[in-house]
C-alpha positions as CSV (number, residue, x, y, z in Angstrom):
1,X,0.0,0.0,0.0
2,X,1.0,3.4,-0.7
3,X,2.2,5.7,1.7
4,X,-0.2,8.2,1.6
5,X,-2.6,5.5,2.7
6,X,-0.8,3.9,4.8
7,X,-0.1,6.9,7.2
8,X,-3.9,8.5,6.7
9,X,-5.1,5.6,7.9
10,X,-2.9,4.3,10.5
11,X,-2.0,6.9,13.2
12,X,-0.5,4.5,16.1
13,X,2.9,2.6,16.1
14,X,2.6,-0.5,14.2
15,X,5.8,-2.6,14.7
16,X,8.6,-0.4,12.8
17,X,11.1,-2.8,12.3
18,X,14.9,-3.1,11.5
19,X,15.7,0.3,11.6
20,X,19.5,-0.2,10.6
21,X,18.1,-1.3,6.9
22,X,21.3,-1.7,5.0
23,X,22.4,1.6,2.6
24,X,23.6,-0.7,0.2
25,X,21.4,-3.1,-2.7
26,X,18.6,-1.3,-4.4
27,X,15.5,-1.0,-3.0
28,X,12.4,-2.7,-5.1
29,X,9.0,-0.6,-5.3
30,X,6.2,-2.6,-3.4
31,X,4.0,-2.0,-6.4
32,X,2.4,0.7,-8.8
33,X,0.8,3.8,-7.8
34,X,-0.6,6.7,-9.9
35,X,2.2,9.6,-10.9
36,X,1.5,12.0,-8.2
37,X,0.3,15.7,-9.2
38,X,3.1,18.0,-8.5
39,X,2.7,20.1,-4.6
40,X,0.6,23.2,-4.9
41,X,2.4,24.8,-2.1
42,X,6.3,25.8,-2.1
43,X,8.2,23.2,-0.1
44,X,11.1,25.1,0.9
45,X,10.9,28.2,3.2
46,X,8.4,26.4,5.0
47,X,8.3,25.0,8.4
48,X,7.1,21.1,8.1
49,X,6.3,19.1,11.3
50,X,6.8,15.6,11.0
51,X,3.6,13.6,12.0
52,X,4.1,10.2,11.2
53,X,6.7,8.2,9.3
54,X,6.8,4.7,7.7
55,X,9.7,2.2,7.5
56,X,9.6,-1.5,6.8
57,X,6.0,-2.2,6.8
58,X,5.6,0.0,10.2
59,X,4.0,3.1,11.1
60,X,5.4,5.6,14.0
61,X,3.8,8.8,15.2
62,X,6.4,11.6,16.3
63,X,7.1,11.6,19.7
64,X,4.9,15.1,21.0
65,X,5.2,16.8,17.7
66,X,8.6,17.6,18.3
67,X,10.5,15.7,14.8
68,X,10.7,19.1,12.2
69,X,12.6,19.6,8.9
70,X,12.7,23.5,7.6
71,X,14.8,23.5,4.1
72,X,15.6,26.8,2.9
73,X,15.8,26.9,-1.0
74,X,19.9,27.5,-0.7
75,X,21.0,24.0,-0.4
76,X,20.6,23.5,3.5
77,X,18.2,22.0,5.6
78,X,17.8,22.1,9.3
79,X,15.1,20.6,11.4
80,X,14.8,18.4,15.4
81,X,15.1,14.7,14.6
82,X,12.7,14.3,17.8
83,X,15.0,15.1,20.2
84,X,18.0,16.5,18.9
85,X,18.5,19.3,16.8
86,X,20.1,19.0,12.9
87,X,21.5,20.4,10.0
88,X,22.5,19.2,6.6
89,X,22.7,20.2,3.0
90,X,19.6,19.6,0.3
91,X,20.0,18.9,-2.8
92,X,16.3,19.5,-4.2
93,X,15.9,19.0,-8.0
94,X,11.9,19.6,-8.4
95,X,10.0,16.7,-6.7
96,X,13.5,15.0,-6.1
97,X,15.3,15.3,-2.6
98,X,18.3,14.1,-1.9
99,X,20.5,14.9,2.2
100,X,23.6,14.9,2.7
101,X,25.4,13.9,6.1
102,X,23.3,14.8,8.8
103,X,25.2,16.7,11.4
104,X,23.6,16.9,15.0
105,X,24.1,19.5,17.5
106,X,22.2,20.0,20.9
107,X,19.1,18.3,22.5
108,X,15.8,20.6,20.8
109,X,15.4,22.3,24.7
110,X,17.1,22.7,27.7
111,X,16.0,20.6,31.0
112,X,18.0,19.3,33.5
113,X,21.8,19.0,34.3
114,X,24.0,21.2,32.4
115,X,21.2,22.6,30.3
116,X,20.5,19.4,28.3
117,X,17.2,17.5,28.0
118,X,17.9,13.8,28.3
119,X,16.3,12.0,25.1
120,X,14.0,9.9,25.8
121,X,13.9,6.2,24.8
122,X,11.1,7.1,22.3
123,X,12.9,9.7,21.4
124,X,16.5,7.8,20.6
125,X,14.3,5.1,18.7
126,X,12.1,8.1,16.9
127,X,15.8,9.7,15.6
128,X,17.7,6.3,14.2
129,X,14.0,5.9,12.1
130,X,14.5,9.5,11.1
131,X,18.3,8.9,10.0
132,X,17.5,5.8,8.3
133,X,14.9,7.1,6.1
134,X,17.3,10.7,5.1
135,X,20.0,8.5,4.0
136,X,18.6,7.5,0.2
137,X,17.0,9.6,-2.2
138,X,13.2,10.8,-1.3
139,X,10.4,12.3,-3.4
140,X,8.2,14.8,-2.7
141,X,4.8,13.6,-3.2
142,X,1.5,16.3,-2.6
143,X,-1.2,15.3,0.2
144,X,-4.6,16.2,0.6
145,X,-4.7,19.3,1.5
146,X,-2.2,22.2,0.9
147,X,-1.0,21.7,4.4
148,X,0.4,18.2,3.9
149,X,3.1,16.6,2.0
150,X,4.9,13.5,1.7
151,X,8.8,12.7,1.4
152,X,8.9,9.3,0.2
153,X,11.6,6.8,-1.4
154,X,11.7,4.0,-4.2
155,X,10.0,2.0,-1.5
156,X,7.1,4.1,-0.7
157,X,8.6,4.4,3.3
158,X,9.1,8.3,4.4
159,X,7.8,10.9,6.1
160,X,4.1,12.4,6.3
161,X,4.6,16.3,7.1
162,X,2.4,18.6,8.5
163,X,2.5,22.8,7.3
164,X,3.9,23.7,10.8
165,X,2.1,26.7,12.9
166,X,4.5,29.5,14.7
167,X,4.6,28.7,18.6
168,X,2.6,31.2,20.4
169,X,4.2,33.5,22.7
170,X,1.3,32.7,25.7
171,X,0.7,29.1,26.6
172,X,3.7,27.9,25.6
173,X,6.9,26.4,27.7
174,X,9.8,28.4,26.9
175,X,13.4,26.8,27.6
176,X,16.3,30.0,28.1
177,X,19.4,28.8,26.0
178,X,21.4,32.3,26.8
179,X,21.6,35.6,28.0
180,X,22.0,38.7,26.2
181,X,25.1,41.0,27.9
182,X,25.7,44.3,25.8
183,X,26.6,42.7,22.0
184,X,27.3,39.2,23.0
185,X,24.9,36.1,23.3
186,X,26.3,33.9,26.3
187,X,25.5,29.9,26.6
188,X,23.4,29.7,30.2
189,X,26.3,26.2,30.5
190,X,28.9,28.7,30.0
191,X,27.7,30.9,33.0
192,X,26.5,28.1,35.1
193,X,27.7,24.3,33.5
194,X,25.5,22.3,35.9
195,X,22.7,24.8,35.7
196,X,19.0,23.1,36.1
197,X,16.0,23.7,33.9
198,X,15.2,27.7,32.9
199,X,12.3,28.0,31.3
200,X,9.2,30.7,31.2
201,X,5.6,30.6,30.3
202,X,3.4,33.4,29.4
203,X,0.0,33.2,30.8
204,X,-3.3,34.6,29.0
205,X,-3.9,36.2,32.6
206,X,-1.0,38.6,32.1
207,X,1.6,36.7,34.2
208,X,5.0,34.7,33.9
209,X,5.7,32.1,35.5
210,X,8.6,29.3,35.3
211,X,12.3,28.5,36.8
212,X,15.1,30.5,36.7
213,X,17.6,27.6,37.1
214,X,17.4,27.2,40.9
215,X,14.6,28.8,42.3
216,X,10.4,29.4,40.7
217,X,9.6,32.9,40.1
218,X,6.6,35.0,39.2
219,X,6.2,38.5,37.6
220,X,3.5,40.3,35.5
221,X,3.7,40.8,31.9
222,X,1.6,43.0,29.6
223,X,2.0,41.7,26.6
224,X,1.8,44.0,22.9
225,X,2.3,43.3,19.7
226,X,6.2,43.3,19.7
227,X,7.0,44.7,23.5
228,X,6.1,43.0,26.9
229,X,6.4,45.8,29.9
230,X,7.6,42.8,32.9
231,X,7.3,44.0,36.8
232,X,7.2,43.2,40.2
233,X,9.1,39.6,39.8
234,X,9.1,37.3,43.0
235,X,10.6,34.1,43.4
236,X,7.9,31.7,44.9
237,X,10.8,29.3,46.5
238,X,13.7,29.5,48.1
239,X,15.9,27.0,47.4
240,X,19.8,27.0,48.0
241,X,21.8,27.7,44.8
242,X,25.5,27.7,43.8
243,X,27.1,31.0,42.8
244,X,26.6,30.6,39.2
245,X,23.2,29.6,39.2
246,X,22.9,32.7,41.2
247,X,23.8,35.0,38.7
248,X,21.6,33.5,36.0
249,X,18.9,33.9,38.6
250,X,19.7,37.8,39.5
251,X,20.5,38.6,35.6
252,X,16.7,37.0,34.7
253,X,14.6,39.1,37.7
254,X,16.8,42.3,36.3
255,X,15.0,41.4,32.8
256,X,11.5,40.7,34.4
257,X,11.6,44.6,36.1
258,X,11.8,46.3,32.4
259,X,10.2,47.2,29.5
260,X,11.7,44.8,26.5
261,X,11.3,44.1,22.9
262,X,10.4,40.9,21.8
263,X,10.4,38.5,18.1
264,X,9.1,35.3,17.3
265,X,10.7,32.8,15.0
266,X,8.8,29.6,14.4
267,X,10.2,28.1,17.8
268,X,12.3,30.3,18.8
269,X,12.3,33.3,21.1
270,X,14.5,36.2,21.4
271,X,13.3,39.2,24.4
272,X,15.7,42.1,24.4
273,X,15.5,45.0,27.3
274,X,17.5,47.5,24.8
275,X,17.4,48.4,21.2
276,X,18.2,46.1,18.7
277,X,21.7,43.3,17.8
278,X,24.3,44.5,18.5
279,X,23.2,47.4,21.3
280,X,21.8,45.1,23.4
281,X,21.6,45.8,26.7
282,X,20.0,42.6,28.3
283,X,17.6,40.2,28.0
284,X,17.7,36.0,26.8
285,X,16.9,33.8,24.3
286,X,14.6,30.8,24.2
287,X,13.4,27.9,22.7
288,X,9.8,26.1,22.3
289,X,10.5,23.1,25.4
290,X,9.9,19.5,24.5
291,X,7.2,18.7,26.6
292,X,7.3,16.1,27.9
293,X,4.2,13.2,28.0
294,X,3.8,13.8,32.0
295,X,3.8,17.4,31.9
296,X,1.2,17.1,29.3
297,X,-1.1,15.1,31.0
298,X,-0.3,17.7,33.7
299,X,-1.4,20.1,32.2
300,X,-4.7,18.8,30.5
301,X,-5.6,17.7,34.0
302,X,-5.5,21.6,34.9
């Protein structure tokens, strides 16, 4: 069966098996299926989530929505396998797609020791799929809507991707990769290597709320279309930190008593309490947080 149909109608794992299929020997199409129409909708410069992918007669959902691929029309592509972030070259020629060596870098959000999210077992078993399937030439194959498309090989295994929507600012878990100090960026592991999970979340109730490496905080935030005027910041524990984790802590209340700019970027964050790069004067950057399947169900239970 095709994989269009395969992955419409199945949306639960299914058995994937042998993920280390062999590079080598050429792989035999598991029947005819009509010439697909060419994609209405441009496939590069656009954000595509992967939802579901099929290898070896199996069928895996991504783990939380977190597995993305983002090519950008100039021969690169960059992406989260599932848990770790990516970035390779594309070779796209029309419908055909070919990677090249796919070079990880960090985990796709920050939580835990030293500012790194321990992948999941999922997660691992989600990313060797995900390198398996990038490692021969795919097609791009249009779905039924303008939203969907498919990357698919000789053997009709590949990816089903989803048109990907912006991360909101409010409701979503933000995880702080670095501070902003005058006209540098700074790694939070660089100020503080064993640092514990900094994150923030923007409430619809005009409040922010999260971790600020050691200790819970709280401020108020009024939010506008590209400012957010932060004030009166609390911590809500008071837990014993080291020195470094200290300084993270008293840099990140300085932030939440100011006026600041902020931008969006797909999953990214970037808030800024001067003017713009390089006259910074403080501020962090973030990232959209993996969450995780607990804190999910933690938070539907609210």
């Amino acid at each position: 069966m095709a994989l269009t149909g395969v992955l419409l109608a199945c949306g639960t794992h299914t058995g994937v098996k042998d993920a280390e299929r062999e590079e080598t020997g050429a792989a035999q199409p598991r029947g005819t299926t009509p010439e697909p129409t060419p994609s209405r909708v441009p496939f590069t410069g656009t954000h595509w989530n992967i939802e579901r992918l099929r290898l070896d007669d199996g069928v895996t959902a991504a783990p939380h929505g977190s597995a993305w691929f983002a090519f950008d029309g100039r021969g690169r592509v960059t992406g989260s396998l599932g848990c770790h972030r990516f970035r390779a070259d594309a070779d796209i020629d029309g419908r055909q797609v070919r990677i090249g060596e796919v070079r990880v870098s960090g985990a796709s959000s920050a939580s835990g020791h030293g500012g790194q999210r321990e992948c999941s077992r999922e997660q691992v078993t989600f990313e060797k799929y995900v390198k398996t399937l990038l490692r021969g030439g795919l097609r791009v194959d249009s779905g039924p809507s303008a939203d969907m498309v498919f990357l698919v090989d000789a053997r009709k295994d590949g990816f089903q991707l989803q048109r990907g929507a912006p991360a909101p600012l409010i409701g979503t878990k933000w995880s702080v990769q670095s501070l902003y100090e005058e006209d540098t960026q700074v790694p939070l592991t660089e100020i503080a290597p064993d640092i514990g999970e900094v994150h923030v979340v923007f409430a619809g109730d005009g409040t922010v709320r999260g971790n600020l490496g050691c200790n819970d905080f709280e401020a108020r935030a009024e939010v506008a279309a590209t400012t957010i005027r932060f004030s009166d910041p609390v911590t809500t524990t008071h837990r014993t930190c080291d020195d470094s984790a200290k300084a993270v802590e008293k840099r990140l209340l300085k932030v939440f008593r100011e006026q600041a700019k902020y931008r969006l970027d797909h999953d990214t964050m970037g808030v800024s309490t001067g003017n713009d790069v390089p006259a910074l004067v403080g501020g962090f950057s973030a990232r959209k947080a993996v969450v995780t399947e607990e804190e999910q169900k933690e938070g539907e239970g609210k």
